[in-house]
C-alpha positions, 0 to 999 in steps of 0.5 A, spaced: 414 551 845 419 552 850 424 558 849 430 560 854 434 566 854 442 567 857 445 573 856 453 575 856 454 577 864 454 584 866 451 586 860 445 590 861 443 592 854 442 584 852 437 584 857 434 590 854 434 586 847 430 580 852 424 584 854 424 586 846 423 579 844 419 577 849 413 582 847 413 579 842 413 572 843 406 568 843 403 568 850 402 562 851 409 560 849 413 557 856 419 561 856 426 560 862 431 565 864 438 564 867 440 568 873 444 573 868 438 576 865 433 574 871 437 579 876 436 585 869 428 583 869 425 581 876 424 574 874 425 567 877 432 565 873 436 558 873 442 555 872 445 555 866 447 547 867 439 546 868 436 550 863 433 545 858 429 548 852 426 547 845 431 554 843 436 557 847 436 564 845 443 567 846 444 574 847 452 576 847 457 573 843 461 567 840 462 566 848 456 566 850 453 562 846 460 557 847 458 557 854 451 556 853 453 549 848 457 547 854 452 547 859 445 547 857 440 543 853 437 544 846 438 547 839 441 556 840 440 561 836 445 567 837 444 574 837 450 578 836 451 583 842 459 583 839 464 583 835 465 578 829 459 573 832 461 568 827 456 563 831 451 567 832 446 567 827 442 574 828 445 581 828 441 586 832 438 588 827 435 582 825 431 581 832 424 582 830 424 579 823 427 573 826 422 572 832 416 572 826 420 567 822 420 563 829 413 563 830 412 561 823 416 555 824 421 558 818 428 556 821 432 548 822 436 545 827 444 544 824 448 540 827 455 539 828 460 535 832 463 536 839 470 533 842 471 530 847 477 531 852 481 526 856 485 528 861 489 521 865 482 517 864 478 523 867 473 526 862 472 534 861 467 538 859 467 537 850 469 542 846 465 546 841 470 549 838 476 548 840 481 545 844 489 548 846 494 545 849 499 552 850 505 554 855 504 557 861 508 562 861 509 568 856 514 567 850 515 560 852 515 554 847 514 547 849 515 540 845 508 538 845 508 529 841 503 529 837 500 522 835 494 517 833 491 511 835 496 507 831 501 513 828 506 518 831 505 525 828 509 530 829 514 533 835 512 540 834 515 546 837 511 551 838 507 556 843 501 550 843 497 545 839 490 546 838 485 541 836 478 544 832 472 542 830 468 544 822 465 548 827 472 551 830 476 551 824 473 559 823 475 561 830 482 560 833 484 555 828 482 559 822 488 565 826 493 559 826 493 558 819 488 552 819 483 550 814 476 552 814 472 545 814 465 545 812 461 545 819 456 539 818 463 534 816 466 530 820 473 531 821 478 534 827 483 538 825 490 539 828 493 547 828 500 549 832 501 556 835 507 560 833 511 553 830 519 553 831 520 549 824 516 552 818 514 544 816 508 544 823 503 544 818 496 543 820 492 536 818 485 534 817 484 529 821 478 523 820 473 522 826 475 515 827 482 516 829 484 518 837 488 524 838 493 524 843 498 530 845 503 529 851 508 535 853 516 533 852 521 534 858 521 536 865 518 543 868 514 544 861 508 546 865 502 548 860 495 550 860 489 546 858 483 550 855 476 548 852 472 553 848 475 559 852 471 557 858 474 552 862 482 550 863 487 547 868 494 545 868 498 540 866 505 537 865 508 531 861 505 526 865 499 528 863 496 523 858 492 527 853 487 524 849 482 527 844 476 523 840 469 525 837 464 526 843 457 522 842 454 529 844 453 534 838 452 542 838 444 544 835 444 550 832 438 554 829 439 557 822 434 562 820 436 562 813 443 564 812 447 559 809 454 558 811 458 561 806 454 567 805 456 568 814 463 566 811 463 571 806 460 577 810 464 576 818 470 573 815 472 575 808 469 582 808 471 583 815 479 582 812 478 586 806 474 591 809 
């Protein structure tokens, strides 16, 4: 079994947490760091972009484990070092228990799709979460065309236009008033930020279907993001298109189901 360790940057008490859980791993266990937690613990560390591994072990929050899904290679299991850590499997309270459970085989892999992003013919990264189109500027909206392979949409008027994924439906998305998508489902979900006309509604859209958003006017420039880790300008001469990507994102399930997460990050969280 090969395990990889990466950590949110900066954060000394993730690498603490690292040196717990190698103490009691099976020694003969092959295990690889990223350069983040290898600068705490003295030992050899790799680019994320090379790190490969039977389960990555994430160590932080929902940023991390989004950073290491973009990179990295291999099934992730996160342990929550923030705040709600809605993708991350394990509380910090949870560790031991988890790693025994690992050792005895008594976890599965899940997994779900990621999109893919197509700016003027130049692929991006994909999207494990989400992918937002917003104005540059603060308090600024943009006209943003909205439209499938064969249909138009909508002509929205509003801050931005967010495309999620099942899994993204509980992040940004599910803020913006989206639905909550089941994770293993198959299915792109359109959102606007802040919409000028009440009848921009977020839709659910099958996996077949090609989504392509282009900014309406002159000097409307915007920002493109994927996943809160990667961005880049553009304008209304940029061809926007957004499709489900061949690669998926692999996580690793201790047992908790969906729902039992949903009630205890985002149910209990609003009520409490």
């Amino acid at each position: 079994m090969k395990i990889a360790f990466v950590i949110r940057k900066g954060c000394q008490r993730c690498a603490t947490i690292v040196k717990r859980i190698r103490e009691i791993l099976p020694p003969e266990w092959e295990i690889v760091y990223d350069k983040e937690s290898a600068t705490f613990l003295n030992v050899r560390g790799k680019d994320l972009e090379k790190i490969q591994a039977d389960i990555i072990i994430c160590i932080g929050g929902d940023g991390t484990v989004l950073r290491t899904l973009q990179a990295s290679k291999g099934p992730v299991l996160g342990i929550n070092m923030g705040g709600l850590g809605f993708l991350s499997e394990v509380e910090i309270g949870e560790v031991e228990s988890t790693i025994f459970k690992l050792e005895r085989g008594e976890y599965s892999i899940e997994k779900s799709l990621k999109l893919k992003v197509i700016v003027n013919g130049v692929r991006l990264p994909d999207s494990t979460n989400e992918i937002l189109v917003h104005s540059d500027k603060i308090a600024k909206i943009r006209r943003f065309s909205v439209s499938t392979s064969n249909n138009f949409i909508d002509l929205a008027v509003a801050d931005g236009v967010l495309i999620s994924t099942p899994v993204g439906s509980t992040s940004y998305s599910f803020s913006a008033g989206g639905p909550i998508i089941y994770p293993t489902l198959r299915a792109m979900v359109i959102s606007y930020l802040a919409p000028f006309i009440a009848r921009s509604r977020s839709m659910v859209i099958p996996p077949e279907e090609e989504i392509r958003v282009r900014i309406v006017g002159e000097n409307q420039g915007c920002i493109l993001i994927i996943d809160g880790q990667y961005q880049q300008e553009v304008s209304s001469s940029d061809d926007i298109r957004v499709t489900i990507s061949e690669n998926q994102a692999e996580f690793v399930m201790i047992g908790r189901s969906f729902f039992e997460r949903m009630r205890d990050k985002l149910i209990k969280n609003v009520v409490d």
